[in-house]
Each structure stands twice: as structure tokens, then as C-alpha cells.
C-alpha positions in Angstrom: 7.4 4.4 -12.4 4.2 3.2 -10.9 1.7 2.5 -8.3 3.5 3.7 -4.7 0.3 3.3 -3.1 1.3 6.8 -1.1 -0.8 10.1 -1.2 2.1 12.2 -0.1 -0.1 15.4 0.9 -3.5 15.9 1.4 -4.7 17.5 -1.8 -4.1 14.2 -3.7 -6.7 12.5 -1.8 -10.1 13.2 -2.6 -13.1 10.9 -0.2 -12.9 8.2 1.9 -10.9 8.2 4.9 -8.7 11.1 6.2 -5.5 11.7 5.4 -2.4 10.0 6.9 0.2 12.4 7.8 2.3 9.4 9.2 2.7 7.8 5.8 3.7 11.2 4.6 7.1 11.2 6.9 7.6 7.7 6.0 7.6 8.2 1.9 10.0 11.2 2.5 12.2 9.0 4.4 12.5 6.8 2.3 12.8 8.7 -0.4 16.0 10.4 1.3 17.5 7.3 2.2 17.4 5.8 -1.0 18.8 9.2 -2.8 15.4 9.3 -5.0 13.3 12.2 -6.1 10.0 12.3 -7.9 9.9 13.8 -11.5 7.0 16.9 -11.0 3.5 15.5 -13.0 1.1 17.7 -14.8 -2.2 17.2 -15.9 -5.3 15.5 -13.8 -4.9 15.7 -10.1 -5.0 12.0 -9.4 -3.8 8.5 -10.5 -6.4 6.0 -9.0 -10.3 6.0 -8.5 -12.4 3.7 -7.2 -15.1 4.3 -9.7 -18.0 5.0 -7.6 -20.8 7.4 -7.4 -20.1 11.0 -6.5 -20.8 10.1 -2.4 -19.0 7.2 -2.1 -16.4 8.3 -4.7 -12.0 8.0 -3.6 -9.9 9.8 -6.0 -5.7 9.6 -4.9 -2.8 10.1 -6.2 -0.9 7.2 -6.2 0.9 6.5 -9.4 4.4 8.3 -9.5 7.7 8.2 -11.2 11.1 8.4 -9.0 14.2 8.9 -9.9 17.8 8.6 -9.1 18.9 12.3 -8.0 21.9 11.7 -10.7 19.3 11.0 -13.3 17.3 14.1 -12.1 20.5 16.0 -13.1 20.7 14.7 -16.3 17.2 15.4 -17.3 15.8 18.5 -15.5 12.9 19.5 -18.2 11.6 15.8 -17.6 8.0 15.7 -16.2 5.7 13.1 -16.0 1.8 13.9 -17.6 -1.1 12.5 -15.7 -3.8 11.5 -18.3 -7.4 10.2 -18.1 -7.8 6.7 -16.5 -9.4 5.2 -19.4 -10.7 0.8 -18.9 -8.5 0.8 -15.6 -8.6 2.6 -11.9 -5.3 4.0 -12.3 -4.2 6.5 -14.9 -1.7 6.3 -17.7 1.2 8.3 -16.6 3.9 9.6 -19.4 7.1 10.2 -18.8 9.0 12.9 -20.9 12.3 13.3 -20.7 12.8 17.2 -22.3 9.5 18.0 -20.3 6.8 19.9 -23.1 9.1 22.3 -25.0 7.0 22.7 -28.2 3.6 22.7 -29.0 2.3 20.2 -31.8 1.8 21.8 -35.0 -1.4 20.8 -36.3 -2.1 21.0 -39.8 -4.3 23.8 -41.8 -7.7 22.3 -42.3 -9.9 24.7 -44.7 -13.5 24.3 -43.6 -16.1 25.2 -46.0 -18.5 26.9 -44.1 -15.9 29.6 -44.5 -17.0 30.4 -48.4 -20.1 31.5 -47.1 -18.6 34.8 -45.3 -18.1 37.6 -47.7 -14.9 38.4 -46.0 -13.0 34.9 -47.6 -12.4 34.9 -50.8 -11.0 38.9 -50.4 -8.7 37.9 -48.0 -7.4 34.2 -50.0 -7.0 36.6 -53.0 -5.3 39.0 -50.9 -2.9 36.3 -49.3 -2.1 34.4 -52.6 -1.5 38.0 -54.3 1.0 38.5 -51.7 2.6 35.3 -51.3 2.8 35.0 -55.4 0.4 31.8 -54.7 3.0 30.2 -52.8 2.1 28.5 -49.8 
């Protein structure tokens, strides 16, 4: 897990010089010959910037996570999430193992602008008249 220093196809490179279809072959020969695969990313489209203005600016994907096949076939949800690079030219990457199942339940926040529209308080009595004031 890390920085292979590969763009493996040419929409992970954004600017700079064109891209190197000769590395390409190279990274999927080695990953062949070593019996590795890379776990699928979501989320942004590139691991490293250079951090320059929009003309001058080199966005790539670089940062990847490989795996043994055997481990592939152990974890098959796993997918890696690309998030924002935040006080570093590469992004953090995350790794998770039973890929994104669920979505995070978030807690009920009341928000008291709400008491203002006629329609609230008819439908909290409504709602606590049919849950007997349970929640």
C-alpha cells in the first residue's frame, strides 16, 4: 500500500508530460509475475499533485494498494477510498476490507428553525400520538 510511482492508464494522469504507454506494460508485468492484483479505489481520481496553478498543474494517480491474488479471494468487497490530499502531495488512501456495505447512521438533530412552520408541531403531535410518545 503506497506510492508505485505508475500511472497505469491515461486517465490518471492529468498535465505535464504525455502519457507512457511503456510503463503501462511494464506494471502489468510485474504485476503478473509477482501473482499481485490491485484492490479497485473509489473516490477522487488521483493520488499525487504537484500543487501548482491551474496551467502548470500535474495531477496522477500514483498511490495504490496490491494484493496477493489469495488475499484478493479472501476479501473480495475490499476497496481502497481515495480521499483529499490534505498538508501532503499525495492522498490518504483507506483500505477497507468488507468494501462500504452500510451507510453511517447519523443521529436525529432537531433544528429549531423548524417551530416556525405551521406544519411541525401537527405532525410531532401526530407522531408521538402514534408511537404512544415512544421514540
Amino acid at each position: 500500500m503506497g506510492d508505485t510511482n505508475v500511472v497505469a492508464a491515461p486517465n490518471e494522469k492529468y498535465g505535464g508530460s504525455l502519457f507512457d504507454h511503456k510503463n503501462v506494460k511494464l506494471y502489468h508485468e510485474f504485476l503478473e509475475n509477482t501473482y499481485l492484483m490491485e484492490i479497485q479505489s473509489k473516490g477522487g481520481a488521483y493520488t499525487w499533485s504537484n500543487q501548482r496553478s491551474e496551467e502548470n498543474e500535474i495531477c496522477e494517480k500514483l498511490d495504490r494498494v496490491l494484493s496477493l491474488l489469495e488475499w484478493g479471494f479472501l476479501f473480495p468487497g475490499a476497496i481502497t477510498i481515495i480521499n483529499v490530499a490534505i498538508a501532503s502531495d499525495h492522498a490518504l488512501i483507506v483500505l477497507l476490507t468488507n468494501g462500504m456495505t452500510k451507510k453511517v447512521k447519523r443521529d436525529f438533530k432537531f433544528e429549531s428553525r423548524w417551530l416556525i412552520e405551521e406544519e411541525c408541531s401537527r405532525m410531532v403531535e401526530e407522531e408521538w400520538t402514534n408511537t404512544g410518545g415512544r421514540p
